[in-house]
C-alpha positions in Angstrom: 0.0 0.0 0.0 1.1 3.7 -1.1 1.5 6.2 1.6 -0.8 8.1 -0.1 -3.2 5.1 0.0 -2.4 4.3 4.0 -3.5 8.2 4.4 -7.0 7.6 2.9 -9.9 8.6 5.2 -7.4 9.2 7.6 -6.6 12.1 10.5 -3.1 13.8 10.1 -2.1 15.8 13.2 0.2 18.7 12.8 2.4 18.7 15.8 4.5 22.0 15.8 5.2 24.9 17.9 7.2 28.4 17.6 10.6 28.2 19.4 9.3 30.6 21.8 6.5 28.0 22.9 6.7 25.7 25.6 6.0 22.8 23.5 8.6 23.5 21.5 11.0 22.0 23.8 12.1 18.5 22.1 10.8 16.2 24.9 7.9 18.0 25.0 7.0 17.8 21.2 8.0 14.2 21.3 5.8 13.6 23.5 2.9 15.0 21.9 3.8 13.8 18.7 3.4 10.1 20.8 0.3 11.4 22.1 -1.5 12.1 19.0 -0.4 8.5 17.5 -2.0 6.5 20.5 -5.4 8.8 19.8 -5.4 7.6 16.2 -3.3 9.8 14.6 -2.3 8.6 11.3 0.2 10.5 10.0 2.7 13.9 11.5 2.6 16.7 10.4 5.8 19.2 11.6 8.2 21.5 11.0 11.9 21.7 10.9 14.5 19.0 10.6 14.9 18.0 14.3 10.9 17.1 14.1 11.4 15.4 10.7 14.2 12.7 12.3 11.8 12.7 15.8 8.5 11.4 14.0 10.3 9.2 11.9 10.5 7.5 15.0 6.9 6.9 14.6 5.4 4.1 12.5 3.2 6.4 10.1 3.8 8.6 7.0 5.7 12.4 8.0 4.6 15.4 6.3 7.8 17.8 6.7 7.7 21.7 6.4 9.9 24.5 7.6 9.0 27.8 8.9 10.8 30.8 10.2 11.9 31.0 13.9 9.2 34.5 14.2 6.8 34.9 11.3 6.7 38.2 9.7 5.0 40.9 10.3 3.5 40.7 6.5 3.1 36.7 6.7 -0.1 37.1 4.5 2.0 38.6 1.5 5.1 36.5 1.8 6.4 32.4 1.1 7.5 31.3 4.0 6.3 27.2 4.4 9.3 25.4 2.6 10.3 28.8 1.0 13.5 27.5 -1.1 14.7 24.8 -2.9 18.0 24.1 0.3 14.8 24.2 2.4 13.4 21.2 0.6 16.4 19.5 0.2 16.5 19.8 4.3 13.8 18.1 4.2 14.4 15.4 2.1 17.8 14.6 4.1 16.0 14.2 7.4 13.6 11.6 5.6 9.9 13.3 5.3 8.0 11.2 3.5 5.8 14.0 2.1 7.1 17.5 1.5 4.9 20.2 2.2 5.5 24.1 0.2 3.9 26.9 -0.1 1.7 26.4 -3.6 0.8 29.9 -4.2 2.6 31.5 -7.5 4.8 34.1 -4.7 8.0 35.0 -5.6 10.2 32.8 -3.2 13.3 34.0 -1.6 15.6 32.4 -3.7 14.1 33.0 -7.4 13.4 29.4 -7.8 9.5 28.3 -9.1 7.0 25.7 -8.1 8.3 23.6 -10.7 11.6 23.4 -9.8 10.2 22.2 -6.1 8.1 19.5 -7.2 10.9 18.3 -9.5 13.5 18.3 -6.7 11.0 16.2 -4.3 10.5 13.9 -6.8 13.7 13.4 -8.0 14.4 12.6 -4.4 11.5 9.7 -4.7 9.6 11.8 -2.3 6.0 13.1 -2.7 5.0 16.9 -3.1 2.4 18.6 -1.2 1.6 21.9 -2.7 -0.3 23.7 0.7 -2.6 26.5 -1.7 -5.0 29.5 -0.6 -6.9 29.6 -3.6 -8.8 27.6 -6.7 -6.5 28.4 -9.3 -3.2 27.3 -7.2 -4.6 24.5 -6.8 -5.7 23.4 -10.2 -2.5 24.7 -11.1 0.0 22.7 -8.8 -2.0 19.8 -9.8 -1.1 20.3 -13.3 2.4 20.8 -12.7 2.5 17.3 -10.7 1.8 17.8 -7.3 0.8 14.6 -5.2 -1.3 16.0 -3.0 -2.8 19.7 -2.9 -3.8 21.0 0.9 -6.3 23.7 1.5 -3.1 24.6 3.9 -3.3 28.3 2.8 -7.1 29.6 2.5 -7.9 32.3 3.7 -4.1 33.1 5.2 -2.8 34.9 2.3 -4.1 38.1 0.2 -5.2 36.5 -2.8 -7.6 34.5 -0.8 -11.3 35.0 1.4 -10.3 36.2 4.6 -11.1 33.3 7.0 -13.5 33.1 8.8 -13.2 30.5 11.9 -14.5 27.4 9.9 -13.0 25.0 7.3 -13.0 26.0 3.5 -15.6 23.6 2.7 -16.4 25.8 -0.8 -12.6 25.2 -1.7 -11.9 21.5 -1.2 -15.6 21.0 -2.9 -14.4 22.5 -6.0 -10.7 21.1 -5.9 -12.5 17.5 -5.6 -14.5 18.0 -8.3 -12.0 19.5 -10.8 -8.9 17.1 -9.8 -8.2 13.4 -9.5 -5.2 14.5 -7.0 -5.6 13.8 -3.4 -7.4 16.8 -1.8 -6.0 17.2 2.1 -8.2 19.6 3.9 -6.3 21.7 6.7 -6.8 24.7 8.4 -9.5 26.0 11.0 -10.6 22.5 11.9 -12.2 22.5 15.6 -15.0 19.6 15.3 -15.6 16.2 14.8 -18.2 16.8 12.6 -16.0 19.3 10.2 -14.0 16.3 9.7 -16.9 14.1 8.8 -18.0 16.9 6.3 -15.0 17.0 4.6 -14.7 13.2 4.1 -18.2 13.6 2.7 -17.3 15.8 0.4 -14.1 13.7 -0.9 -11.3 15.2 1.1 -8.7 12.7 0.8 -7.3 13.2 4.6 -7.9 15.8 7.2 -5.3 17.4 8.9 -5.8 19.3 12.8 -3.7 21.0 14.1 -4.5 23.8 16.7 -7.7 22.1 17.5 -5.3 19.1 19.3 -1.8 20.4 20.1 -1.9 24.6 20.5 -3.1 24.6 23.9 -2.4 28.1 24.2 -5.0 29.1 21.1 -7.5 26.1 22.4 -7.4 28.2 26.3 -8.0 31.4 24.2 -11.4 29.8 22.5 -12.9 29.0 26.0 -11.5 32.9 27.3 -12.5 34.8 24.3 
């Protein structure tokens, strides 16, 4: 069975935290990484190449990522998931499964393109997830040979609906219907019956990530 296949109806946890989080600290994220496996978790999600090697301790597929230390202040307007092509080869050297980018058409830091990612990761025998904000990035890093195409990005960037604090339900709807690539759905996922609505609409996986393992935003929720 294909990872991709293994990853079919299945929950992804993204297990990450900002240096200057208290999870961030090694044991701690190896611990929740552990955590999220013996709820059900079937595959990682996380960032950097110390939490690549970690999950790979694990027995289920690893997205990998990277992300700056501090975002930046115009985070919306910028690449900055998987940003460069040394960033991706990181990645690949630490032994993520799946590599996950940022799929919008963005200049990127080092003047490479979107096809020169997805050629690198698979040249590498490793999968490419393009993580998009809108329609037309999808569509289009599914032509360009994408694996998998995350909703990752809607509503988090300037081309794309300002988010609101549910799924983009409208966005993986029309990515299912218009592509036969896996269609992951990921960002503002709170409720068990999000995730049953996106498998009913053909999402391939679902992947949760504050929901589960940002107990700092899940504290906020119940504040307000």
């Amino acid at each position: 069975m294909t990872i991709i296949e293994k990853l079919r109806g299945k929950i992804i946890v993204s297990s990450q935290a900002m240096p200057n989080e208290p999870f961030y600290d090694e044991k701690c994220m190896l611990a929740m990484m552990q955590s999220v496996i013996n709820g059900g978790a079937e595959g990682l999600r996380v960032a950097g190449v110390r939490d690549v090697k970690n999950a790979k301790r694990f027995n289920v597929p690893v997205i990998g990522l990277t992300k700056p230390d501090i975002l930046p202040q115009n985070w919306k307007s910028v690449v900055y998931i998987t940003p460069t092509l040394d960033k991706v080869k990181s990645l690949i050297e630490a032994g993520a499964d799946i590599i996950a980018f940022d799929g919008t058409s963005r200049p990127r830091p080092d003047g490479s393109n979107l096809e020169q990612i997805v050629e690198l990761i698979h040249t590498a025998k490793k999968l490419a997830m393009a993580d998009i904000s809108t329609f037309e990035e999808g569509v289009k890093c599914s032509d360009i040979g994408a694996d998998i195409i995350s909703t990752t990005l809607a509503g988090y960037t300037d081309d794309s609906i300002p988010c609101k604090d549910t799924p983009d339900f409208e966005l993986l709807e029309k990515l299912v219907k218009s592509t036969s690539k896996p269609i992951f759905l990921e960002g503002r996922v709170w409720y068990p019956e999000e995730v049953k609505k996106a498998f009913e609409l053909g999402a391939h996986s679902v992947v949760i990530g504050s929901a589960i393992t940002r107990p700092q935003l899940i504290t906020k929720r119940f504040i307000g």
